[in-house]
N, C-alpha and C positions, 0 to 999 in steps of 0.2 A: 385523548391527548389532543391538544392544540396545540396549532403552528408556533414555535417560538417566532419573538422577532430578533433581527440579529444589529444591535447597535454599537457596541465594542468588545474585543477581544476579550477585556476582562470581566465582563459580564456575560460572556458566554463560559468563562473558565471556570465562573465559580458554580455555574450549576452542573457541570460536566466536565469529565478527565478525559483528555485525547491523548491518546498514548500513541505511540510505534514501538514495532517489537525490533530488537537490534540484533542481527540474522547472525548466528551460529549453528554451525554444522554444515553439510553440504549441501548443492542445492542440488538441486531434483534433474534429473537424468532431459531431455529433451525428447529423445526416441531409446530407445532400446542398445546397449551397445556403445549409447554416443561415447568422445568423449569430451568433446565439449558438451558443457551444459551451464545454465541460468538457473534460478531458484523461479518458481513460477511464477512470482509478482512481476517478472521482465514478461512481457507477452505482446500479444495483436491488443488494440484499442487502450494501451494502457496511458498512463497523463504521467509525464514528469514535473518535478517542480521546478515551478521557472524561480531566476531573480538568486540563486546558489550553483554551488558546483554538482552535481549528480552522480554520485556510484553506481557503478555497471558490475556486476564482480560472477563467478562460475568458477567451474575445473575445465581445466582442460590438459594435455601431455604434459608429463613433468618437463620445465624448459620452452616449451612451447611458444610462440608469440602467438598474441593474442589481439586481435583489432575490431574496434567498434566504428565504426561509422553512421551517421547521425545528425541531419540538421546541418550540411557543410564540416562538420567534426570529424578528422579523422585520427583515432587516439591509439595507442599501441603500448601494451606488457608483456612480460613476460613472465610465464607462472612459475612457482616457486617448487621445489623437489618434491613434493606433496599434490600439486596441479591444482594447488589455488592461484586464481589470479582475481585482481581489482583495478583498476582505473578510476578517475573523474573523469566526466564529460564536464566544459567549464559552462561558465553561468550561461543562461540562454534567456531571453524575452518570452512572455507570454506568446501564443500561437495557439491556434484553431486553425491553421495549415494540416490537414492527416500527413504524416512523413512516415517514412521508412528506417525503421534501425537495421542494419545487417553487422553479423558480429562473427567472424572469420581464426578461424586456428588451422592452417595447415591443410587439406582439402573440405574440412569441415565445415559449411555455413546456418548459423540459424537467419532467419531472416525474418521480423515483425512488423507488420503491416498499421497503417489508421494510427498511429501515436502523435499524441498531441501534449503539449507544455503550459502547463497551467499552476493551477492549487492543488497541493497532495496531501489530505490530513487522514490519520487514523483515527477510530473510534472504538474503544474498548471501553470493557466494564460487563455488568451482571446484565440481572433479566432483564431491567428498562432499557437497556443499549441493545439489547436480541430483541426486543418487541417491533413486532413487523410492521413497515407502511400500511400493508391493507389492511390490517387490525385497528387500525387509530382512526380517530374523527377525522373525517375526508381524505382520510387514506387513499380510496380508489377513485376519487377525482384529481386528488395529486400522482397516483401511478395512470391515471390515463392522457395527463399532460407530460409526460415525463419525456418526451421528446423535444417540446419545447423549450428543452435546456440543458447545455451539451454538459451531461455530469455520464460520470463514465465510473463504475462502482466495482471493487473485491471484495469479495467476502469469504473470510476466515474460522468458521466458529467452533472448531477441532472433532466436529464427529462429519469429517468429508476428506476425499482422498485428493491427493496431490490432480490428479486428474479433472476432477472434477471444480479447483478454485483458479480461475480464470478471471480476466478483464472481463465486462459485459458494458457495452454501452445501455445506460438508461435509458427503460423505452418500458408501455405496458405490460409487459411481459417481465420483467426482471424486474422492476423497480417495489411489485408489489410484496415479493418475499424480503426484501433486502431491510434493515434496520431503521425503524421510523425516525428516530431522535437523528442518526447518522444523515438519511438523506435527507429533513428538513434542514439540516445546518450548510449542509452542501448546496441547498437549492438559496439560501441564504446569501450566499459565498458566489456561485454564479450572479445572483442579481446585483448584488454590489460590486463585482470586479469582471463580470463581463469576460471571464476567461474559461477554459474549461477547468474542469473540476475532478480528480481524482477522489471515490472515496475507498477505505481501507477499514472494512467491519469486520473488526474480531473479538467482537463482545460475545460473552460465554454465561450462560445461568447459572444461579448456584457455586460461581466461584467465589473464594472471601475476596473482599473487597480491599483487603492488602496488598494482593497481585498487582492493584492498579491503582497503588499509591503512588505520587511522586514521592517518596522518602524511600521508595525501594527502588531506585533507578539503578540501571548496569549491574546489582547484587542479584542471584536467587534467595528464595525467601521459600518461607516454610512454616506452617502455623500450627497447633495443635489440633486444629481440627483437620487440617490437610497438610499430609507433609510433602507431598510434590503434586504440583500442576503441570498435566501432559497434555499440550495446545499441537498445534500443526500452523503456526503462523507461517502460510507463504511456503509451505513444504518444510518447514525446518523445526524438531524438537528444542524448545527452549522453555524454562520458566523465566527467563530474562525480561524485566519491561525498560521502555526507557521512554521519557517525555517527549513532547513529538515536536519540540524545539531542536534543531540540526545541532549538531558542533563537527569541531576539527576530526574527533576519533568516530563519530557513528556513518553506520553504514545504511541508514534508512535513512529516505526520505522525507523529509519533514520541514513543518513551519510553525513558525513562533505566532503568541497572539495578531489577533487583525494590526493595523495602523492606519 
């Protein structure tokens, strides 16, 4: 594999589908007991996207207030008889500041360290989007620079446990297993915009290739060769995809082509 070069949005669209998965069900407990809880993509080292409003959302006490603070933000809901809650944080600027989220219910705090505001894309699809950096032509000299560029990677690829899918900043040590096509487009995206860089790999082998159409956005889908796909995107059962352009109703984070 060689390094794409990255010249405009829509020439990167057309060889590859970037998707976000649009989070259903609850998110994943924080400790044992809790009851507040994040779904695991909110973590230590994680990148928001800058330049849009950002969703925060958990369980926590039915009734409950709920408060994020973040970046000078200090935002506040109330969760619903069920003990979901969601907020926005509003638009923020790019930043390579490491800041602090602290997110509070009642005696409760989680508290996320090293978060940075930048570019947040997903990358999904089959076995091309799972083939590994160190696997590819110069694989292991782009995971041994991988410090050289503050990209900061999740990875999702549904045989891993809620425990286990965490922020990692990119560094030789992580960048080598992590998705080739995914972190060259990411290393792409640092050199031209000079911000940090979220990536989001939840590409799967051997899935049809309908999962990760834009013609199946916001619907489940279901093919005769498979009638459900069981993923773990980010701790949550869904066969849901959705393009990784933001709107008014999703709850993932996302961006539209380059500009």
């Amino acid at each position: 594999m060689t390094k794409p070069h990255c010249k405009s949005g829509s020439s990167i669209l057309a060889t590859m589908v970037w998707l976000a998965v649009i989070f259903i069900g609850p998110p994943i407990p924080s400790a044992l007991g809790a009851t507040l809880t994040v779904p695991t993509l909110i973590g230590n080292h994680m990148v928001l996207q800058g330049g849009m409003s950002v969703p925060i959302w958990g369980t926590a006490a039915s009734g409950a207030q709920v408060t994020v603070e973040f970046n000078g933000q200090d935002v506040s809901t109330t969760a619903t008889a069920n003990g979901r809650w969601l907020l926005n944080l509003t638009s923020m600027q790019a930043s390579a500041t490491p800041s602090t989220m602290k997110i509070t219910s009642g005696a409760e705090t989680l508290t996320y360290t090293d978060v940075q505001v930048g570019e947040v894309w997903g990358c999904s699809g089959q076995s091309n989007m799972e083939f590994s950096l160190g696997s590819s032509d110069g694989g292991a000299a782009a995971a041994a620079d991988a410090l050289s560029h503050n990209i900061r990677l999740f990875s999702e690829r549904g045989n891993t446990t809620p425990s286990q899918v965490t922020w990692k900043v990119s560094d030789p040590t992580t960048a080598g297993g992590f998705s080739a096509v995914c972190y060259y487009f990411g290393l792409e995206l640092s050199r031209h915009f000079d911000v940090p860089v979220g990536l989001i790999d939840c590409g799967k082998s051997g899935t049809p290739i309908e999962y990760w159409s834009p013609e199946l956005v916001s619907r489940p889908v279901s093919t005769p060769r498979q009638p459900s796909l069981t993923i773990h995107p980010f701790g949550v059962d869904t066969p849901h995809v959705s393009v990784l352009r933001a709107g008014p109703h999703t709850t993932s984070w996302a961006r539209g082509p380059l500009t």
